[in-house]
N, C-alpha and C positions, 0 to 999 in steps of 0.2 A: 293646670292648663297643659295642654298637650302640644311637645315641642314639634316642630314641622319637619321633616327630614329635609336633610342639607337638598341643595339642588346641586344637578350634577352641573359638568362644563363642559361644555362643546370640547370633542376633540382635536383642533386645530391642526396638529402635528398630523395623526393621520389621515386628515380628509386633505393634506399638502401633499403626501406622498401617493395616495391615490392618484391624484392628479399628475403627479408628474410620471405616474406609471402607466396611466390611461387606462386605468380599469375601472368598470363598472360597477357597482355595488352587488351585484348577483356574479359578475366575474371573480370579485375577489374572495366570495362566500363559495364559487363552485372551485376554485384553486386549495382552499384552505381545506375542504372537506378531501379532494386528492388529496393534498400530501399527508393529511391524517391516517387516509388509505396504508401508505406508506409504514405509517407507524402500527397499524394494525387497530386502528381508533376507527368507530362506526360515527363520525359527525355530521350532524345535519343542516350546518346556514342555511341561510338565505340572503337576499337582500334585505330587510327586514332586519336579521344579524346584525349587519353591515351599520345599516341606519342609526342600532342602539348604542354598536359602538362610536359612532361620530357626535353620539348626541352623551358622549360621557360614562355608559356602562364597560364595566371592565369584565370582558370573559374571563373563563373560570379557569383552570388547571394549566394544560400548557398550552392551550389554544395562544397565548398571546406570542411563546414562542414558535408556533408554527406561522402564524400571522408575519412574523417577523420574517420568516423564512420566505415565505412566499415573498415578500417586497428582497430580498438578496437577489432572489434568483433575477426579478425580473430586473431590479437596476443595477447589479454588478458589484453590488461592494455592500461590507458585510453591516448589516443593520442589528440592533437591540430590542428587545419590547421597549423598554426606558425610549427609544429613538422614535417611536410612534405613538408615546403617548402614553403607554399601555402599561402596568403593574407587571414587574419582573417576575421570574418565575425560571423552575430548572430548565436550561436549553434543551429542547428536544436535540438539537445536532451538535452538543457537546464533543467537544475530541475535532469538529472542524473547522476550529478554529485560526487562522495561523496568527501566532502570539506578538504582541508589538514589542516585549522584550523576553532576553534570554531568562530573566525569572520567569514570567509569567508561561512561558516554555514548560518549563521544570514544572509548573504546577498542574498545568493542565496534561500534559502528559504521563507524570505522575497519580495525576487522577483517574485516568484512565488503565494508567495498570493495575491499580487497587480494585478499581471494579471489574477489573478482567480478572483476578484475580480470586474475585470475591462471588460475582454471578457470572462466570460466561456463559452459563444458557440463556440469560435473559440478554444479553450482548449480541447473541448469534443474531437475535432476529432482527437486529436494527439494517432496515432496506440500506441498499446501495442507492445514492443520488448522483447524476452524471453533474447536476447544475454545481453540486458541491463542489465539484473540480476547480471552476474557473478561478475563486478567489485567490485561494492558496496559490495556486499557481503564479498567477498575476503578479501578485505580492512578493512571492521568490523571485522573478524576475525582476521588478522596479524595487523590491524593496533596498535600502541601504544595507550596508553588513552593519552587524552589533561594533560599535564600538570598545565594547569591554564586557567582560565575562566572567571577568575573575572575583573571587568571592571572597572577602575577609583577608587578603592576603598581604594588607599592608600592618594589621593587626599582626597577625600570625609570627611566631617569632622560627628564625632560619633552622630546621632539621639539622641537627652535628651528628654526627655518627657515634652511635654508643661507646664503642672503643677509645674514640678521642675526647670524651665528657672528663674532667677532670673525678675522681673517686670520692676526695669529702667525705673518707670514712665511710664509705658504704661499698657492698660488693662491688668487685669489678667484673663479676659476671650479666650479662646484658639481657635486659628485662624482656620479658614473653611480649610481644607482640601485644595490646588487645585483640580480642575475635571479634565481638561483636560490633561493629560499626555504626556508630550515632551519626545523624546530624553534625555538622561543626568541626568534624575533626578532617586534619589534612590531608589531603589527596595526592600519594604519591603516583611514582613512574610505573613503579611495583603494579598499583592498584588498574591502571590502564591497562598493562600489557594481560592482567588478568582478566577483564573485561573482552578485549579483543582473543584471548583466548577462548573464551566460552564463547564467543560467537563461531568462532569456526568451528567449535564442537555440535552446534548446536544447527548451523549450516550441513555440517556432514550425515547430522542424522535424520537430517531434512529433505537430505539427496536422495539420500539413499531408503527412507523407511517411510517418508510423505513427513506433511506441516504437523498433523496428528499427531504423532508418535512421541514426544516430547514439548509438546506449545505451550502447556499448562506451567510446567517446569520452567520455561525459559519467561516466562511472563512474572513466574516468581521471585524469579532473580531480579531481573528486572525490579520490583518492588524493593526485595531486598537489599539488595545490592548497590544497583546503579543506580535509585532514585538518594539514596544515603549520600552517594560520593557525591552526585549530584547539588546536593545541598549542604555540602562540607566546604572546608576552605582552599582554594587554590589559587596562582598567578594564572595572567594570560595565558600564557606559552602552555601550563596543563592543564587550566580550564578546555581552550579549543579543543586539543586532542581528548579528551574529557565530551565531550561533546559529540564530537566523531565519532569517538565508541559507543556511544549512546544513544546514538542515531541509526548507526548500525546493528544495532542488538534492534532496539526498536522497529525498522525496515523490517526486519528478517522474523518479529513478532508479529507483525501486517502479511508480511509474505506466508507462513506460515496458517494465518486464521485464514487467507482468500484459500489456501489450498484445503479447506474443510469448510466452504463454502459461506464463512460468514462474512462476507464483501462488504457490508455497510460497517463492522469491526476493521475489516483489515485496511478502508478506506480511510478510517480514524488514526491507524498506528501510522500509517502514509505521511498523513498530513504532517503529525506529528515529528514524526520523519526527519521529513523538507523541514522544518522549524530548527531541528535541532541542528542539522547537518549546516543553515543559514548560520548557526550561533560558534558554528567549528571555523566560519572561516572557508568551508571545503566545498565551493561549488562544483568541482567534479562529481562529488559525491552527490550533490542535491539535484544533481542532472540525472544521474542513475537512479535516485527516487522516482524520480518525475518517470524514466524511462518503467520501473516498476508498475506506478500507475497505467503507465500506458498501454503494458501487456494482460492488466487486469480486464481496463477497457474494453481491450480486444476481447477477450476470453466472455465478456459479458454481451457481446455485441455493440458496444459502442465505437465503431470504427472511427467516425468524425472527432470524436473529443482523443482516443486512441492517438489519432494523427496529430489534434494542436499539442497537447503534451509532450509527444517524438520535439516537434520543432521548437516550443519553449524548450525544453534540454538541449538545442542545440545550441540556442539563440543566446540561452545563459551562458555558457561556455565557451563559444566562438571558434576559432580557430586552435585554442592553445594546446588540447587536450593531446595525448597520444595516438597514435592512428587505431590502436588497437577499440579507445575510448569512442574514436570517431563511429569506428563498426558498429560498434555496440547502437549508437542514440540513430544511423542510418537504417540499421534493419528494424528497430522497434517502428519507424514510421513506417519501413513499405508493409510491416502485419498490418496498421492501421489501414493502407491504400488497399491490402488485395482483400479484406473483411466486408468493404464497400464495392468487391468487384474491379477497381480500378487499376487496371492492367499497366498502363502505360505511366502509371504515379507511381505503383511499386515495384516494377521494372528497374525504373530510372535510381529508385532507392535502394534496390538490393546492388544494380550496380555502383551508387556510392559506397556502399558497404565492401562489399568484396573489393574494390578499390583500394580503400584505408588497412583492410587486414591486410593486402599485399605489399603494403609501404611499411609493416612493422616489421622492426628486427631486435635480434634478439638481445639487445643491451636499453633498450628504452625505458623510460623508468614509468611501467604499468601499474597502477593502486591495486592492490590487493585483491578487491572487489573485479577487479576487469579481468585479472589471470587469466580464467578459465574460459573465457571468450576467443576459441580458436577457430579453424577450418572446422571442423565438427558441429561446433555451436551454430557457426554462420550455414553450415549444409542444411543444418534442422530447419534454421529459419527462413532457407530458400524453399524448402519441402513443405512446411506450412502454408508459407504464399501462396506454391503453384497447387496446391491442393485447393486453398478458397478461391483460386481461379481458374479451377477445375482444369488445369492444365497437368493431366496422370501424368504422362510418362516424365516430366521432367520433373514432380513432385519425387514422382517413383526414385526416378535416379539419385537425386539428393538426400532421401530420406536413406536411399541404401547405404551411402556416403558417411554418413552421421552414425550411422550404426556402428559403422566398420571403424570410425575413428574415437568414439566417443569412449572414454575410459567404463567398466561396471559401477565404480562408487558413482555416476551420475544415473540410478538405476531408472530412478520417477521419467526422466529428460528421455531415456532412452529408451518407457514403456508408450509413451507420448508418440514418440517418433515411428515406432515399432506401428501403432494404431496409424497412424499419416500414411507406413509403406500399406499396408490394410486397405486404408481409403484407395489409392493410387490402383492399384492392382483391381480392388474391385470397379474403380471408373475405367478402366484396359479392358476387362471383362474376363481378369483371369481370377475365377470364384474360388478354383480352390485355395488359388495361394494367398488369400484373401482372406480366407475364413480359418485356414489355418497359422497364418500371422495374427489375426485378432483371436483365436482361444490361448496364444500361445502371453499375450497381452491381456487378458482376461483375469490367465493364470495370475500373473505379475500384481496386477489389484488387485485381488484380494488376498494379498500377501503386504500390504501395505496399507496404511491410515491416511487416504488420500481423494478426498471425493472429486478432486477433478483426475484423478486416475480414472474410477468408476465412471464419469461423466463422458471422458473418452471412449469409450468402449459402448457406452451406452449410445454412443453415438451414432461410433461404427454399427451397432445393430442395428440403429433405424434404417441407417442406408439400406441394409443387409433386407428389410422387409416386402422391396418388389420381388428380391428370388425366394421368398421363402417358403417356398415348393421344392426346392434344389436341392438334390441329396445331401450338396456339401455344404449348406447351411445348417438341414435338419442337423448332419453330423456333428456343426458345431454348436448348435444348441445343447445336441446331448453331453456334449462336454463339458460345456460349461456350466451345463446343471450338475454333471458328477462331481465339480470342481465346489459346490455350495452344498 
């Protein structure tokens, strides 16, 4: 006798979330086939789709994780396939997670630098999503701080200094170090300060030579290194700090991938970021992530999400920060205001900004991460403004400013700038000095592993294509091709 296949079961769970999202059955089948777009997946729903999934059928591969996705964006907080019903499967938007504790941090981060690690070409192509912003975000702000961090360290027996070990017959000469680092083992002062060492190495040649030039390397470590100590044993007091460096290497392996344009990567190491920097205790810090994203935003055209992220990094912070810090989270919102055009929004925010720089003095106690946020910095990012609101001559003037101040090891910031006096000069209508500051910027990129270098300049050419009649264009065409 021939058994009957099971019957399926109405999907309750998500014909409840439909509903409370007020989509249509041909609405949620035309959303899921977009965001597939996203992933580079040719999907075909329908309503019909829709139907089979309510009436019990489980799509196949990762569709129930893009399903999933679709219902985050639209209701705000982060959903599962398990949460609709739906058979688990790999997350398509792994790494955007923000984690509800500091292990679960370490894991999902971790994971993701193994596979950066392992494929970044297949990494590169993961889209950027602006809707991915809001959770994280959200979450850093209302979330609680980790009430503990520390790892194994009531087990762990107290470090004595070799010299004071009593000898028991055995050399008193003091044992090598091990190199390799396991899992489990303890996490010294030592091991921090070496951490936050290689990130400023790793920062310097970031300045100076683009995120290319080293990304691969520093994501290694990362793996290597920092995921080990990561999962070794420490107290509170160097778990956080433990954390902090590890958010920071982190940040700066996100900053690094957006500057070789893989945005939907670098928006992962971000998040990841903010999680960790939440697990350090250091919300200054998670405000300058946040301020991170928000420059990405800009950079991608998302001025509105650009801005909410400026003001959550304010909102988390409050008042306390140093004026220098204040600068910093003031002018990332007015890039957001003049990206939208909005004159009299980013006005009002470059002058908070220059406000707070001018209340700094020179014994305040600045994070490390803010140093370099001077009058130069702040010129560049008035020159920015008035450039996207097409206001030349006083982009002009600040961008001259920035030039004049900004030290060489910031080469990338100050081929950037160099392209802004370019734009400025060509909205004046002075072509040549225009054309001869962008071949002079041209040069500078392709001498660097930097695709928002090239993206700059590529820029500057569009403008460049109403005169492209004019001798001192052709002129700088030919140079730039003699420079390839």
């Amino acid at each position: 006798m021939t058994e009957r296949p099971a019957q399926r079961v109405p999907n309750r769970q998500l014909a409840a979330l439909i509903a409370e999202a007020g989509f249509s059955n041909a609405g949620l089948a035309r959303r899921v086939d977009q965001l597939g777009l996203e992933h580079g997946l040719d999907l075909r729903y329908d309503k019909t789709s829709v139907t089979r999934w309510l009436r019990g059928q489980q799509p196949r591969g990762t569709t129930p994780a893009l399903i999933a996705e679709v219902f985050t964006r639209r209701l705000g907080r982060r959903l599962s396939a398990q949460d609709l019903g739906l058979d688990a499967c790999a997350p398509v938007y792994a790494g955007l997670e923000f984690a509800a504790t500091p292990e679960e941090a370490v894991d999902i981060a971790g994971g993701l630098w193994r596979k950066d690690s392992g494929s970044h070409a297949e990494l590169r192509k993961i889209a950027f999503t602006p809707a991915g912003l809001v959770v994280p975000s959200r979450d850093w702000l209302i979330g609680r701080a980790d009430e503990r961090v520390g790892r194994g360290a009531e087990q762990a027996a107290p470090r004595v200094p070799e010299q004071s070990r009593p000898v028991q017959g055995r050399s008193s000469v003091p044992r090598q170090r091990q190199i390799d680092r396991g899992p489990g083992q303890r996490v010294t002062g030592g091991d921090i300060a070496a951490l936050r060492s290689v990130s400023e190495l790793f920062r310097t040649l970031d300045h100076a030579y683009g995120g290319g030039h080293a990304r691969q390397a520093l994501v290694r470590y990362l793996e290597h290194e920092a995921e080990p100590m990561l999962r070794g044993t420490y107290g509170e007091t160097t778990g956080r700090r433990l954390f902090s460096a590890a958010a920071d290497l982190t940040r700066l392996a996100g900053w690094t991938s957006y500057d070789i344009a893989a945005h939907g990567l670098a928006q992962r190491y971000f998040v990841q970021a903010l999680r960790l920097a939440q697990a350090a205790g250091d919300r200054p810090y998670g405000a300058y992530v946040l301020v991170t994203m928000s420059r990405q935003a800009v950079y991608l055209g998302h001025g509105r999400e650009a801005v909410q992220l400026a003001r959550v990094a304010q909102q988390g912070v409050g008042s306390g920060p140093p004026p220098v810090v204040q600068a910093l989270l003031h002018s990332a919102e007015a890039r957001g205001h003049a990206v939208l055009g909005e004159v009299r929004a980013a006005t009002a925010s470059l002058v908070r900004a220059e406000r707070a720089l001018g209340a700094a003095r020179p014994g305040d106690d600045v994070p490390h991460w803010a140093r370099c946020y001077d009058e130069g910095q702040l010129a560049d990012e008035f020159g920015h403004c008035h450039r996207d609101l097409q206001q030349y001559r006083a982009s002009a003037q600040h961008a001259e400013r920035s030039l004049q101040l900004r030290a060489p090891g910031y080469a990338r910031s100050r081929l950037f700038c160099r392209v802004v006096l370019a734009t400025a000069r060509l909205g004046l209508g002075e072509l040549d000095q225009a054309c001869a500051l962008g071949a002079e910027a041209a040069q500078q990129a392709m001498e660097m592993r930097s695709v928002r270098a090239v993206e700059y300049v590529r820029d500057f050419e569009r403008r460049l294509e109403p005169y492209r009649d004019a001798s001192a264009v052709r002129s700088y065409r030919d140079r730039v091709a003699a420079l390839s």
